[in-house]
C-alpha positions in Angstrom: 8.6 -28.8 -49.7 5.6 -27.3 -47.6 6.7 -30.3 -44.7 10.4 -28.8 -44.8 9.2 -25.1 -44.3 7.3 -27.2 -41.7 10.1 -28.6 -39.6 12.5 -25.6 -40.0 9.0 -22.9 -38.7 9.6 -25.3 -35.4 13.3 -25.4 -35.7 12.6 -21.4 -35.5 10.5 -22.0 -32.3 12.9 -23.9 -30.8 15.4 -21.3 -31.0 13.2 -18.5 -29.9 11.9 -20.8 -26.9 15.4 -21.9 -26.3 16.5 -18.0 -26.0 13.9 -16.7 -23.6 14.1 -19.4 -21.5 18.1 -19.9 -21.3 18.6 -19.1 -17.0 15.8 -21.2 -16.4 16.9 -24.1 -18.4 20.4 -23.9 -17.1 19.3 -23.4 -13.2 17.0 -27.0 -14.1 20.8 -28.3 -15.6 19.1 -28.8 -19.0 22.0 -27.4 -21.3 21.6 -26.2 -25.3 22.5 -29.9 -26.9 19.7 -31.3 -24.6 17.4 -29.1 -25.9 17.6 -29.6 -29.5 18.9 -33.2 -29.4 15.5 -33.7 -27.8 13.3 -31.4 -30.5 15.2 -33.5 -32.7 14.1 -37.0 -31.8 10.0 -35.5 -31.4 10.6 -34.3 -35.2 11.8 -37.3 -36.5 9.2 -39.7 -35.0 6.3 -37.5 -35.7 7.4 -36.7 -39.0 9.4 -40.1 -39.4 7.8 -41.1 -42.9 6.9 -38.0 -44.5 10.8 -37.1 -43.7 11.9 -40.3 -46.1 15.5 -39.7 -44.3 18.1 -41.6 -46.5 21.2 -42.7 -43.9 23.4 -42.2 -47.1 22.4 -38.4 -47.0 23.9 -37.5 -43.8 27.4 -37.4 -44.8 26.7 -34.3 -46.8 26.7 -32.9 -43.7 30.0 -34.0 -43.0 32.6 -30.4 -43.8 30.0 -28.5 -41.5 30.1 -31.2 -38.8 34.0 -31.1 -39.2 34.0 -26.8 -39.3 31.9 -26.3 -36.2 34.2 -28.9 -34.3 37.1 -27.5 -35.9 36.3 -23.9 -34.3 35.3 -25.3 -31.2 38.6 -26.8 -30.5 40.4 -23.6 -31.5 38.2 -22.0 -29.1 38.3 -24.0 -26.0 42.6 -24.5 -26.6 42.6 -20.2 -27.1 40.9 -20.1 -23.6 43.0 -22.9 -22.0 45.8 -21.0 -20.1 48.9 -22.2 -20.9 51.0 -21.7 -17.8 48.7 -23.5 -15.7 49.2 -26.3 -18.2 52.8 -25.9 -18.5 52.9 -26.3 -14.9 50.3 -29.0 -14.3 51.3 -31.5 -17.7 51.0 -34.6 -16.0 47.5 -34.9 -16.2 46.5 -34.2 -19.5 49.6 -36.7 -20.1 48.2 -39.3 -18.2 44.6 -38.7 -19.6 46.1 -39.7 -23.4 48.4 -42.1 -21.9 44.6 -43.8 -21.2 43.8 -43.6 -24.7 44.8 -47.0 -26.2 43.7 -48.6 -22.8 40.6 -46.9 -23.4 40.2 -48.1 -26.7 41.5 -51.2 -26.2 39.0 -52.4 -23.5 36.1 -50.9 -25.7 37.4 -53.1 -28.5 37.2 -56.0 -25.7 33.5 -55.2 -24.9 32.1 -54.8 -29.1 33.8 -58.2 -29.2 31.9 -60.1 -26.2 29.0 -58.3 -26.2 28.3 -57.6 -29.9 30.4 -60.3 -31.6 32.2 -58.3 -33.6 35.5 -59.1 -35.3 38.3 -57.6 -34.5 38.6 -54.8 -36.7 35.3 -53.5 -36.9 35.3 -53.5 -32.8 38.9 -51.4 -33.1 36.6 -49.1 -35.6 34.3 -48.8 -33.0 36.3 -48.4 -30.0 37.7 -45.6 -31.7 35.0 -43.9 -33.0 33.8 -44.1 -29.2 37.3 -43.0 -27.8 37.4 -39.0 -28.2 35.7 -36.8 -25.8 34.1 -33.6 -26.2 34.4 -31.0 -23.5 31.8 -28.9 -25.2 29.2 -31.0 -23.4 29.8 -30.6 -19.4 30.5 -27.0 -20.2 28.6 -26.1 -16.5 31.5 -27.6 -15.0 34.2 -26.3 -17.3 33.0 -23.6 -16.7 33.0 -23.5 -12.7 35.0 -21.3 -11.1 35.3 -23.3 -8.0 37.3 -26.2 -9.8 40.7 -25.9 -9.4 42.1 -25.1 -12.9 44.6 -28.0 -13.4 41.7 -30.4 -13.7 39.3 -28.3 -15.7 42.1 -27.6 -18.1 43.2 -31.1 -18.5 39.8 -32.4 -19.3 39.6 -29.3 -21.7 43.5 -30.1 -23.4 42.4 -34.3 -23.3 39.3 -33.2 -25.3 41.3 -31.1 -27.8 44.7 -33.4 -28.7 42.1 -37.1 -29.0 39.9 -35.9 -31.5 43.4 -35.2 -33.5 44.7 -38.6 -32.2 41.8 -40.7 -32.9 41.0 -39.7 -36.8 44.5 -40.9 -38.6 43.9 -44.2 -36.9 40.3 -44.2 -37.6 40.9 -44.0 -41.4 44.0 -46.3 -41.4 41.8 -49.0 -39.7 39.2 -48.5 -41.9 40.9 -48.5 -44.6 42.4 -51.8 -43.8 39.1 -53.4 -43.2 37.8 -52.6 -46.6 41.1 -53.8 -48.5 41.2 -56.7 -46.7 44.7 -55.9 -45.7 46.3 -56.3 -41.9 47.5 -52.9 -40.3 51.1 -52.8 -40.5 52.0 -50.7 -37.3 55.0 -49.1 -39.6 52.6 -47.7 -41.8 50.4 -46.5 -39.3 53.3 -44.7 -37.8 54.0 -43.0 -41.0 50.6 -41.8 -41.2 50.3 -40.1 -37.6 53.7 -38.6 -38.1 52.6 -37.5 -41.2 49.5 -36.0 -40.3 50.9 -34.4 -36.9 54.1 -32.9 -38.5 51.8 -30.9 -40.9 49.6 -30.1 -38.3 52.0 -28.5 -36.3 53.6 -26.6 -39.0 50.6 -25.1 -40.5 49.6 -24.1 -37.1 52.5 -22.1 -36.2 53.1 -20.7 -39.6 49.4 -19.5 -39.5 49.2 -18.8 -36.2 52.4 -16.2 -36.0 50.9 -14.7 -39.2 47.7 -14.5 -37.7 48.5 -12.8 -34.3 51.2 -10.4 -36.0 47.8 -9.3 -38.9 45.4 -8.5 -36.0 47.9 -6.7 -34.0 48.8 -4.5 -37.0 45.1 -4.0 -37.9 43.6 -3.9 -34.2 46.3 -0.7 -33.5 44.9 1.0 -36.8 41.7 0.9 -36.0 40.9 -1.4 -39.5 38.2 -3.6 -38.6 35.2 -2.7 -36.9 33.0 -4.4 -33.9 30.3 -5.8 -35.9 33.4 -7.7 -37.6 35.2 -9.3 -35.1 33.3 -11.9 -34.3 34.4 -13.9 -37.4 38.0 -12.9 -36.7 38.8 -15.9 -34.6 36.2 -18.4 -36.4 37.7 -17.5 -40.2 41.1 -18.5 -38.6 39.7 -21.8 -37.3 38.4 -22.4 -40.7 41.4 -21.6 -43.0 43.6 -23.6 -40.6 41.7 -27.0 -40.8 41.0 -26.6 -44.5 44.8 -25.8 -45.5 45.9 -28.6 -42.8 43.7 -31.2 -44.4 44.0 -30.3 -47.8 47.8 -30.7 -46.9 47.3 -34.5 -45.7 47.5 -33.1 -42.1 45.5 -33.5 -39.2 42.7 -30.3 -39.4 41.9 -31.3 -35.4 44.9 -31.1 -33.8 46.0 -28.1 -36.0 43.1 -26.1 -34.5 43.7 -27.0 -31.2 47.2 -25.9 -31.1 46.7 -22.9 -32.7 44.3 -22.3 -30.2 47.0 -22.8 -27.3 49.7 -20.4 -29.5 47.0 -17.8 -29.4 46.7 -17.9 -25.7 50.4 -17.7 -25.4 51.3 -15.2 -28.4 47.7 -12.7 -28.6 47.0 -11.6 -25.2 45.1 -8.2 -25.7 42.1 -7.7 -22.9 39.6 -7.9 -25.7 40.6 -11.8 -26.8 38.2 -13.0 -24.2 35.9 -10.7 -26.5 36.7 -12.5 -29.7 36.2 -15.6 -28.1 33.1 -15.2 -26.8 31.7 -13.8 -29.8 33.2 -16.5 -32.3 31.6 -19.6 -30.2 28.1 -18.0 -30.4 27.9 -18.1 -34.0 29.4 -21.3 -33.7 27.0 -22.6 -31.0 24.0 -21.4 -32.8 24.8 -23.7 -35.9 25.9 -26.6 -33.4 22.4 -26.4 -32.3 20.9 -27.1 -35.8 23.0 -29.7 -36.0 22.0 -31.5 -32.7 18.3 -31.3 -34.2 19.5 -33.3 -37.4 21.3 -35.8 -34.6 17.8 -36.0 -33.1 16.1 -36.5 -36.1 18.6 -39.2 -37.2 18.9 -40.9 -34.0 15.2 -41.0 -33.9 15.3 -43.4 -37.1 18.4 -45.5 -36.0 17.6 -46.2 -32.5 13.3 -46.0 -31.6 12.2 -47.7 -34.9 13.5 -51.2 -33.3 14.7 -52.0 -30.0 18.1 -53.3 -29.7 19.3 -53.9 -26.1 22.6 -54.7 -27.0 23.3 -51.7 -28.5 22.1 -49.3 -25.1 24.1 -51.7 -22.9 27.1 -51.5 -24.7 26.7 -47.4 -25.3 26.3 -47.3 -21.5 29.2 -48.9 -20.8 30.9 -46.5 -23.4 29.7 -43.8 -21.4 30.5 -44.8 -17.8 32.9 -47.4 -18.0 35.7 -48.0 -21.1 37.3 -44.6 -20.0 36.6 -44.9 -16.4 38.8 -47.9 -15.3 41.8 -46.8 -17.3 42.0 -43.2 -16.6 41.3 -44.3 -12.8 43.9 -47.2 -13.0 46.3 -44.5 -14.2 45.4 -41.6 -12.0 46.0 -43.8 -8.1 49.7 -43.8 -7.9 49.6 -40.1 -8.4 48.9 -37.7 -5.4 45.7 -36.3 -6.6 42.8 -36.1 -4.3 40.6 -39.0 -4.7 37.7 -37.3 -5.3 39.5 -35.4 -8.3 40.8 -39.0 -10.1 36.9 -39.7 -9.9 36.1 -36.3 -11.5 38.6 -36.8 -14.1 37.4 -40.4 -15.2 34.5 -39.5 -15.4 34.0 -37.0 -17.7 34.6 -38.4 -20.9 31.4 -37.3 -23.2 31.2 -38.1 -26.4 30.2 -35.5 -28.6 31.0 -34.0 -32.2 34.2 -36.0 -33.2 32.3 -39.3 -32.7 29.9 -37.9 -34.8 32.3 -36.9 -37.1 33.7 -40.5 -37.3 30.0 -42.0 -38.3 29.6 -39.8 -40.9 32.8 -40.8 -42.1 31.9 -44.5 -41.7 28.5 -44.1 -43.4 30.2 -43.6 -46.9 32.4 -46.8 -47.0 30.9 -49.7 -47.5 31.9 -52.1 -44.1 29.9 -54.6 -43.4 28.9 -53.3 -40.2 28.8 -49.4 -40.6 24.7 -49.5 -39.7 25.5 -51.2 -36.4 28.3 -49.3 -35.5 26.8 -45.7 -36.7 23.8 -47.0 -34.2 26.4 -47.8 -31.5 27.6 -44.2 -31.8 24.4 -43.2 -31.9 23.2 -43.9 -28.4 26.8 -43.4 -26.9 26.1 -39.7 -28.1 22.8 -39.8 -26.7 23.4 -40.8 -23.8 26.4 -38.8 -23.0 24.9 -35.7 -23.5 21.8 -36.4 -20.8 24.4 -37.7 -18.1 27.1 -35.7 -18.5 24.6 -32.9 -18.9 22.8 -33.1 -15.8 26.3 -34.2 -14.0 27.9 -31.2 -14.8 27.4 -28.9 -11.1 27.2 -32.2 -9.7 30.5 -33.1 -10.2 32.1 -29.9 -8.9 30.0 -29.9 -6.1 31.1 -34.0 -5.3 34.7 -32.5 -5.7 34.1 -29.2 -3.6 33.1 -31.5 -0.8 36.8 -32.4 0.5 37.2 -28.3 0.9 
């Protein structure tokens, strides 16, 4: 007990140092998940036997993990503005047309590099496949960047997170049944899960909108109450949607996109803000627990395998397709670069290893490692890349 009052007295520092020290930190490009990813991994080797930590135990954290992405997604889709989408669709369409070359070509690379069969290599590729625009917020969050591209890394992040999981779980599902996918089946499933998604999402949604209309012209909630507005919504939308055998992720996210259409009051910018620091703040206590955890998996042993393939996850698997798609269009090439190369991965991967850690495939260590360092890794590069990027792509102007 007195060594977890211990860890959670510097968890409390880290915070405060974090807070004080924010402008600085962000002129030096050392964003929030650097931070505590980093106080993470000095907690977990200093305190790396006293902590005992069981693998096995990190799934409980599995419905927060899920929650925070959840709102997340709902946030980023309620600040995507729709008419530059609906007028700019071909990119994010092209970006998840790159999804099964992406994960095919990752598959390629578990199976030469890590001699893994098959399956397990699909597992992985697809554990490694969504991105998470929540980590190069700096360039998000530019200005500068023409819209179109920030809002199609931003709608890729939000739909593949959705995508990924029903074929994550039908895959491994099939691994541990020892029963070959049948791709009608599989269809079933993503039809399933997307046609519930969608309807709970605009049911909600409309309900939603027309509840804090009604309330927000009678004066019936108060300032110190809105922030949780826009983060209970996120929450009662994924629940309901997976309790309903639907896909929570993609629920969320187009909610998200209805409320940028259907609710657009001056103080939803407000709302927004609001809901994603509460929601940041328990992101960061989450990326100390990824510290802590990757500290264990990854600096007890050295495995080079397992950094050269999460390299390649990072700067390669979603590189070649996206660019392959990207050079018969008429996009700048200094923007098809941009776009291929953002592709961090982030919360949903971790989601996916948490997910892998309670089944019982024969390779769940190895491949929750894999994920591990591809997380790891993304957030330091795509971190520091983020004002480098838009100031590569401001070049051509």
């Amino acid at each position: 007990m007195e060594k977890t009052y211990l860890v959670l007295a510097w968890l409390g520092l880290a915070i405060f140092l974090y807070s004080i020290a924010i402008r600085q930190l962000n002129r030096a490009e050392f964003t929030g998940p650097m931070w505590f990813v980093l106080f993470g991994c000095a907690l977990g080797w200093y305190f790396q036997e006293s902590l005992a930590l069981r693998l096995e135990s990190l799934r409980e954290f599995l419905p927060l993990v899920e929650l925070i992405l959840a709102i997340f997604l709902f946030s980023d889709a309620a600040k995507t503005r729709l008419r530059v989408l609906l007028h700019s669709y071909q990119l994010p369409l092209l970006l998840l047309l790159a999804l099964p070359l992406t994960m095919g070509l990752a598959a390629l690379g578990a199976h030469w590099i890590l001699s893994l069969p098959w399956l397990p290599g699909l597992i992985l590729a697809i554990m490694l496949t969504p991105t998470d625009a929540a980590l190069c917020q700096s360039f998000i969050q530019d200005k500068q960047v023409p819209a179109k591209l920030r809002e199609a890394i931003n709608v890729e992040s939000g739909l593949n997170d959705g995508l990924c999981v029903p074929v994550f779980l039908f895959l491994l599902s099939s691994s541990l049944h020892t029963q070959q996918p049948s791709g009608d089946s599989l269809l079933m499933l993503f039809l399933q899960e997307v046609g519930i998604a969608l309807a709970v999402a605009l049911v909600l949604t409309i309900v939603a909108i027309w509840l804090i209309k009604l309330t927000y012209r009678h004066h019936f909630f108060a300032a110190k109450s809105s922030p949780f507005l826009f983060i209970g919504i996120a929450i009662a939308i994924f629940s309901l949607t997976q309790l309903l055998g639907g896909s929570g992720f993609i629920a969320v996210f187009i909610s998200g996109l209805l409320f940028d259409y259907g609710f657009r009051d001056a103080f939803k910018d407000k709302l927004i803000e609001e809901s994603e620091q509460i929601a940041e703040l328990a992101a960061y206590v989450l990326w100390v627990i990824f510290g802590i955890s990757a500290s264990v998996l990854l600096f007890t042993a050295f495995e080079w395998q397992v950094w050269l393939y999460a390299l390649l996850a990072v700067v390669v698997f979603r590189f070649i397709p996206v660019m392959l798609l990207l050079m018969p269009t008429r996009l700048d090439w200094r923007a098809q670069v941009t776009l291929a190369w953002f592709g961090p991965k982030g919360l949903a991967s971790v989601v996916l290893s948490l997910m892998l850690l309670g089944s019982s495939l024969t390779y769940s260590l190895l491949l929750t490692k894999i994920t591990a360092a591809t997380v790891l890794l993304s957030i330091f590069i795509f971190g520091v890349s983020g004002h480098l990027a838009g100031s590569f792509l401001m070049k051509k102007q």
